[in-house]
C-alpha positions as CSV (number, residue, x, y, z in Angstrom):
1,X,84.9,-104.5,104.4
2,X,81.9,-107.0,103.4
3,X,84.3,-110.0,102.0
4,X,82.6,-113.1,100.8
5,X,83.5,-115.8,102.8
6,X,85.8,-118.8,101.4
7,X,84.4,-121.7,102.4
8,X,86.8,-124.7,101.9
9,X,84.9,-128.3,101.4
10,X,86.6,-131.2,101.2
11,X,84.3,-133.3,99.8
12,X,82.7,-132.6,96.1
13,X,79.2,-131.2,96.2
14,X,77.2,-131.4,92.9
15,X,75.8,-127.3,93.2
16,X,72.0,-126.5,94.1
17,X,70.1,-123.6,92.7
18,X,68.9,-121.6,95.2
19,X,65.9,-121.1,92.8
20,X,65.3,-124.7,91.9
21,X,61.8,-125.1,93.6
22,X,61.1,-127.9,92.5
23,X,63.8,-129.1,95.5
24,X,64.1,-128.7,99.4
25,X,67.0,-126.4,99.8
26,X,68.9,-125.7,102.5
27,X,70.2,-122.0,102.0
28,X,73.3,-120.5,104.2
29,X,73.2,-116.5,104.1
30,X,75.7,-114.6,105.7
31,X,73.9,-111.2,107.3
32,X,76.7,-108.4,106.2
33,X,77.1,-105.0,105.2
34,X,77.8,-104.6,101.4
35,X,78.9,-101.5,100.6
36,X,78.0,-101.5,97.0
37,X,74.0,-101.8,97.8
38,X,74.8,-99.4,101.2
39,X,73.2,-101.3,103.6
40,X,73.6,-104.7,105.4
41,X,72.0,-107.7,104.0
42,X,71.6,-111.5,103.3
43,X,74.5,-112.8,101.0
44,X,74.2,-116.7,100.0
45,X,77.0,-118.3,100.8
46,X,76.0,-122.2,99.4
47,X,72.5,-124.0,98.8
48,X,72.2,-127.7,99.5
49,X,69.8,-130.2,98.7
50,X,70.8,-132.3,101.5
51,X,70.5,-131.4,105.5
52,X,74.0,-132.3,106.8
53,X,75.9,-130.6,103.5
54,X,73.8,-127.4,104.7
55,X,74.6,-128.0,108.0
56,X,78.1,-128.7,107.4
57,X,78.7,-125.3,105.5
58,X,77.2,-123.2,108.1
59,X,79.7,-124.8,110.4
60,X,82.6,-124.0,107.8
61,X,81.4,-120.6,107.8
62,X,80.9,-120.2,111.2
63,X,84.4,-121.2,111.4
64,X,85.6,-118.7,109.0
65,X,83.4,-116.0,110.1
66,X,85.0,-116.4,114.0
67,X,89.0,-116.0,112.6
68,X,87.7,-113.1,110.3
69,X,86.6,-111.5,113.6
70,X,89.4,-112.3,115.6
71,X,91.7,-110.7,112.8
72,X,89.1,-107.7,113.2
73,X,88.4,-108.1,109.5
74,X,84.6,-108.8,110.5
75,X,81.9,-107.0,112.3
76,X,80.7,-108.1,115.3
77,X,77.0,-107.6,113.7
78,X,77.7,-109.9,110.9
79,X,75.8,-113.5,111.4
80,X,75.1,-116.7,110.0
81,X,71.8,-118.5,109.4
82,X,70.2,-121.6,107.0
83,X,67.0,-121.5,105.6
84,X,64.8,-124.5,104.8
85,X,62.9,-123.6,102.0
86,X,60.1,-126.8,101.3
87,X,59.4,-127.6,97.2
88,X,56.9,-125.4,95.8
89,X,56.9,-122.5,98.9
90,X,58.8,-119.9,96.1
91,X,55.6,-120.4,93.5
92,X,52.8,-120.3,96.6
93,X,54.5,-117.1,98.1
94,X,55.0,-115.9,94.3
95,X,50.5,-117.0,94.3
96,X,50.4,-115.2,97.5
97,X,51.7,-112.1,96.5
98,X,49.8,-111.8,93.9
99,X,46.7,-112.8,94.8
100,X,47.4,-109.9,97.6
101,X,47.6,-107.3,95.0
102,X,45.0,-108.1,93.2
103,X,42.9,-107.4,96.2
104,X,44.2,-104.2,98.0
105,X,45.7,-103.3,94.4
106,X,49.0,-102.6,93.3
107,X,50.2,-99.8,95.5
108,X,49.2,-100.7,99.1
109,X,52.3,-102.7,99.3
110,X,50.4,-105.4,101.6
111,X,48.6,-102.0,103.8
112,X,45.3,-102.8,105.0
């Protein structure tokens, strides 16, 4: 049931890692049910180094997301959403977490 979404752009968009952090990104992710992993989650659907080309795929997929509903080849929980992510926040959360570990050790999982 989960099918990627085919977004169609017109204009030609040099591609964005989604892991460059070096970058602000501007991440779309559609919220779905994949039946592979068995459980609904965040799919990338384009990354984007520039606001309005994020902005403007979330709109496309939107788009495409409302006919794959009307055509009932969507679920209604399904949903779209775009993620900033600032240069640098992957390698401070990757800090973070370790930092975290290394002080309630490796198997509280962030318990106090």
């Amino acid at each position: 049931m989960a099918r990627a979404l085919r977004i169609v752009n017109t204009r030609t968009v040099a591609p964005v890692d989604s892991a460059d952090d070096s970058i602000r990104r501007y991440i779309v992710h559609l919220y779905t049910y994949v039946p592979d992993r068995r459980e609904r989650t965040h799919i990338e659907v384009g990354c984007f180094d520039t606001e309005a080309e994020g902005t403007r795929c979330l709109g496309d997929a939107y788009l495409e997301l409302a006919s794959r509903r009307a055509s009932g080849e969507a679920d209604s929980r399904d949903r779209l959403s775009m993620v900033i992510k600032e240069p640098g926040v992957d390698e401070h959360n990757r800090r973070r977490r370790i930092e975290e570990r290394r002080w309630h050790g490796p198997h509280s999982q962030g318990r106090l």
